[in-house]
Structure formats: structure tokens, C-alpha cells
N, C-alpha and C positions, 0 to 999 in steps of 0.2 A: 527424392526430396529436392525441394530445387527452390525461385527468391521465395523474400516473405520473412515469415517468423515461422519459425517449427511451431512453438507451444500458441502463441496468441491466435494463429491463424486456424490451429485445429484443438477447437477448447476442447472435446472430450478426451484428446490425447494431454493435453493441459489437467485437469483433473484426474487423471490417471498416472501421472508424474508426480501429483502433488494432494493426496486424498486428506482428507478434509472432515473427519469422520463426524468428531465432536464440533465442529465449529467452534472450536476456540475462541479464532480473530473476532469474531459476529457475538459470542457469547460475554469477551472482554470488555468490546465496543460497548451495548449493550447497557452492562456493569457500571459504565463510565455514566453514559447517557441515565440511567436510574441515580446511581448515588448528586448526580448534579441537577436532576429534577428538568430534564430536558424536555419540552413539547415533543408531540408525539411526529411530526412533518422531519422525514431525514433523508439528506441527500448521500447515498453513497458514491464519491466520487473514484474512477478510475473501479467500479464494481468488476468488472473481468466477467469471467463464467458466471454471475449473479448468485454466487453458495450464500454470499452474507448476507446480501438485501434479504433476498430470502429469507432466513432466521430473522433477521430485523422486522421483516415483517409480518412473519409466526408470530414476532415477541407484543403485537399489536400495536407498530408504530405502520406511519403510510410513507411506503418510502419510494425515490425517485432512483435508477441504479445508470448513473453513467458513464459510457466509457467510449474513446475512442477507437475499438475495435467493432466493423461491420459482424462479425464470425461470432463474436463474445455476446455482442449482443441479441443475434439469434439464436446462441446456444441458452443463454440467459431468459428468452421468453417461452424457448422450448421448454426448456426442463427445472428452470428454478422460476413458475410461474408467483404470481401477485404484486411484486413492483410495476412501477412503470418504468420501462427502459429506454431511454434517449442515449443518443450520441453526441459527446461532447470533447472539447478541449480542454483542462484542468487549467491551462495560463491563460484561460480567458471565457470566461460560460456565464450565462442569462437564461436561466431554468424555474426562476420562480422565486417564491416567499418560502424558508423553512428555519423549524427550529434547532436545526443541527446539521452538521457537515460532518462527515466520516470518510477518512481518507486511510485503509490501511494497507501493510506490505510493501512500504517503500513508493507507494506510490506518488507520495508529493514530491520525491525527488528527481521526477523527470523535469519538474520544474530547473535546468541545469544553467537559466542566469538569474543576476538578481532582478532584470528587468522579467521576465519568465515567474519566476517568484511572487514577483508583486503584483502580476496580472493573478493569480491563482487568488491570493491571500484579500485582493478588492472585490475579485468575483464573490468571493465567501461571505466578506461585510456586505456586497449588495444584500447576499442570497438567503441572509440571517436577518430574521427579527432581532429587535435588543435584546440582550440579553442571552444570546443565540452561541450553541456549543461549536467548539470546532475540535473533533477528536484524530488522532493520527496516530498511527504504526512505523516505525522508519528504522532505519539504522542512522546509526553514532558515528560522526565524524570524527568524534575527538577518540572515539578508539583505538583510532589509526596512529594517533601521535606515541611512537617508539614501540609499535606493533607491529609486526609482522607474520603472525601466526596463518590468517588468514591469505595473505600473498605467497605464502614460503612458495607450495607445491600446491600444483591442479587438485583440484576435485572432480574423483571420479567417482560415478554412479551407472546405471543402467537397470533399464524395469521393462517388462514387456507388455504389449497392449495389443490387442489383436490377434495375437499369432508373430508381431513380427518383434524382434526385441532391439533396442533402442540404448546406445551409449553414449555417456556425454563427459566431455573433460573442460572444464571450466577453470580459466584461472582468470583473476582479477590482479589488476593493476592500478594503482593511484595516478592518474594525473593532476600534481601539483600547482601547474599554472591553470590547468580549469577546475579544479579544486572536484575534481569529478571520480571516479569509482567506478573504470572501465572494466566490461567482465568479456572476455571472449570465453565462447562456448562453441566446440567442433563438435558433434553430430552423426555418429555413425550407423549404420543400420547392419544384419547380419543377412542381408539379401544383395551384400554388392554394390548395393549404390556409393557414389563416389562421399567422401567425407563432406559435412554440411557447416560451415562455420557462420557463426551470429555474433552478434556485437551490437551490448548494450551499456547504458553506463547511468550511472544513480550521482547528484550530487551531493561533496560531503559537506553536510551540515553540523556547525558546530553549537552545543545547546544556548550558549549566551549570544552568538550570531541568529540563532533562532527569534529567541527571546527579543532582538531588537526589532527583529524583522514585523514579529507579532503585533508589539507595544505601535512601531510605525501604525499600522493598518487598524487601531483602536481595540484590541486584544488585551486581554488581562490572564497571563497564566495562571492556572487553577493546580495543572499539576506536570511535571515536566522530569523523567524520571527512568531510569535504564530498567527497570524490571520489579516483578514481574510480568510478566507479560506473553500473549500467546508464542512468542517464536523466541523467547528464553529457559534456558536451562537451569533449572527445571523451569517448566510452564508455568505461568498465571493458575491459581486455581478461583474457582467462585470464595469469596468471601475476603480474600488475602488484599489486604492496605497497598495501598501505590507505594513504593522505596523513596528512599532518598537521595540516592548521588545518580549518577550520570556517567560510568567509568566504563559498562557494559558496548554491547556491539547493539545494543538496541536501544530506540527513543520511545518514550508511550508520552504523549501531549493531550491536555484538556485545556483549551483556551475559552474564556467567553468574550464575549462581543459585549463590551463598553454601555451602559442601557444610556447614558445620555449624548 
């Protein structure tokens, strides 16, 4: 193992870390896009392996899947064939006319300033027709305030893929002055290679700091809510109403885009 990213750089070991069976996130999204009566044109931004666009576009919408990963996005035309896949930056992209934006698994929070933020959330008012969805998956900042469950101790895992098996101790750390949600993860293999350490970090976003962000860029929340949701316990199921509060480790957002 040596630089890079373990998982982004080698998506089928990405997928094998993280199987995917039902499509949840894609089947949620979906859910979202139906009950708000969305055009059928959807960007998936930050798509990864392309699993979702895909289902997105089983479900018969035409969708775009982009990401700024070279690897993701060849694994994505190999094997989760019918989007089209471009490469892009999420704090700043020029992709077209569509009626909806899908951003899920935490990916809008690489967005980590607010100047970072507001190029994502303008690209999105370009990228939408009036009246145009913007759907997202994240975690909850406000979680964080007098929690600690998640920071106490690492998270450890290990899965094997190939023949070689693969362990990962991951602990997360709040950085409070970048208001960020550092996660180191070391990387071991059972063939000897030397320990692999990676370091990524998610901003925390808090839902009424959201909410302003949104209103800024001409957004009207539709629904804004800690779960159900595909990566809540228990899961999102098909048919189950959006919650009401916001206390969860998770954000599900449906904003539209302002029609005048």
C-alpha cells in the first residue's frame, strides 16, 4: 500500500468495504425526488463507484454522475453502466441544465469553508431549473454538542477482499477552530506491508447554519430532518414520512430552488 487513498483509488476494494446490496441511499434519494415531483434530469454529485446514479437511472431518470475521482469514475462506466460520468469539483462545476442535485454520504461536506460552500451551493442554483431539488445525505454537526460517543474509542473493522484481508482503526477527532470532523484511519494488511494511515475530515454543519446558508443562494427548505434515513438506525424504509427534529448523527435535506 503506498500514497493516495486506499478506498477512492481502488473502487472495487471501495465496494467491498461497503456493499450496498439494496441501494438504500439511491432508493431514499429517489423517494425524495418522487414525493417532490422532481424533472426527470439529475445530477449526482460526488457519485463515487456510480451504485446510485445507476438505480437513479433504473428508476428512469437521466442522470449525470460526478466525481472528482479518475478511478471512481472508470470503475463507474465499467460496471454501473447508463449515466454519464464526468469529472468534477463539487465547490465549483458547470455541467448543464438539471432538475435536481443529489448529493449523498456526507459528501457536501468536503465543502470545509464557507467560501468552499457557496461555490457548491451557486454551482447548484446555476445547475437547476426553477423550481429545481437539491437532495443531500450528511452528518449532523449539532450531534456533536456534549457527545462524545463517537470520539470516545477507535473504530475497528476488517473484511477481506481478494484473498488478502484488510484492517482499519479509525478514530475521529473534532477540530473546533475549523469547525471540521477529522477522521484518521491506519490500514493494515496481513501480508506485512508497513501500517497505511489516511486522513480525511467532513465539515460540521449545524442545521440552522445550514438553513442560512441555503436561504443565501435562493433555496426554500422543503425538509430538513435527522432520520429516517438510509444510514440511520434503523434505516429509512420505502413509504415511512421524513421526522421532525434534527438531534440524530444524521441530516436528510430537500431544498428547492426559489421559481422566481
Amino acid at each position: 500500500m503506498t500514497g493516495g487513498n486506499l478506498l477512492t483509488d481502488h473502487p472495487a476494494l471501495y465496494e467491498a468495504r461497503f456493499p450496498d446490496p439494496d441501494r438504500l441511499a439511491a432508493r431514499w434519494a429517489e423517494d425524495c425526488l418522487r414525493r417532490h415531483g422532481a424533472g426527470t434530469r439529475v445530477l449526482d454529485m460526488g457519485c463515487g463507484t456510480g451504485r446510485d446514479a445507476a438505480h437513479l437511472h433504473g428508476a428512469g431518470r437521466t442522470v449525470t454522475g460526478a466525481d472528482l475521482s479518475e478511478a471512481m469514475l472508470a470503475h463507474a462506466r465499467a460496471h454501473h453502466p447508463g449515466p454519464r460520468y464526468v469529472r468534477a469539483d463539487l465547490h465549483g462545476f458547470d455541467l448543464g441544465s438539471f432538475d435536481a442535485v443529489v448529493c449523498l454520504d456526507s459528501s457536501l461536506l468536503y465543502c470545509h469553508t464557507n467560501d468552499q460552500l457557496d461555490g457548491f451551493l451557486a454551482s447548484c442554483r446555476h445547475a437547476l431549473a426553477p423550481g429545481g431539488l437539491l437532495v443531500a445525505e450528511l452528518r449532523n454537526g449539532a450531534y456533536f454538542l456534549g457527545r462524545t460517543d463517537l470520539l470516545d474509542r477507535p473504530a475497528v473493522d476488517a473484511f477481506t477482499w481478494q484473498g488478502r484481508t484488510y484492517r482499519s482503526r479509525t478514530t475521529l477527532t473534532v477540530d473546533r477552530t475549523a469547525q471540521l470532523l477529522r477522521r484518521t484511519r491506519v490500514w493494515t494488511t496481513d501480508d506485512g506491508s508497513p501500517p497505511f494511515p489516511q486522513h480525511s475530515a467532513w465539515r460540521l454543519l449545524f442545521p440552522h447554519e445550514l438553513r442560512h446558508f441555503l436561504a443565501a443562494h435562493g433555496f426554500e427548505v422543503l425538509e430538513l430532518h435527522d432520520g429516517p434515513g438510509p444510514r440511520t438506525e434503523p434505516p429509512w424504509r420505502a413509504g415511512e414520512p421524513p421526522g421532525a427534529t434534527t438531534d440524530g448523527d444524521r441530516l436528510h435535506l430537500v431544498a428547492r430552488l426559489h421559481t422566481h
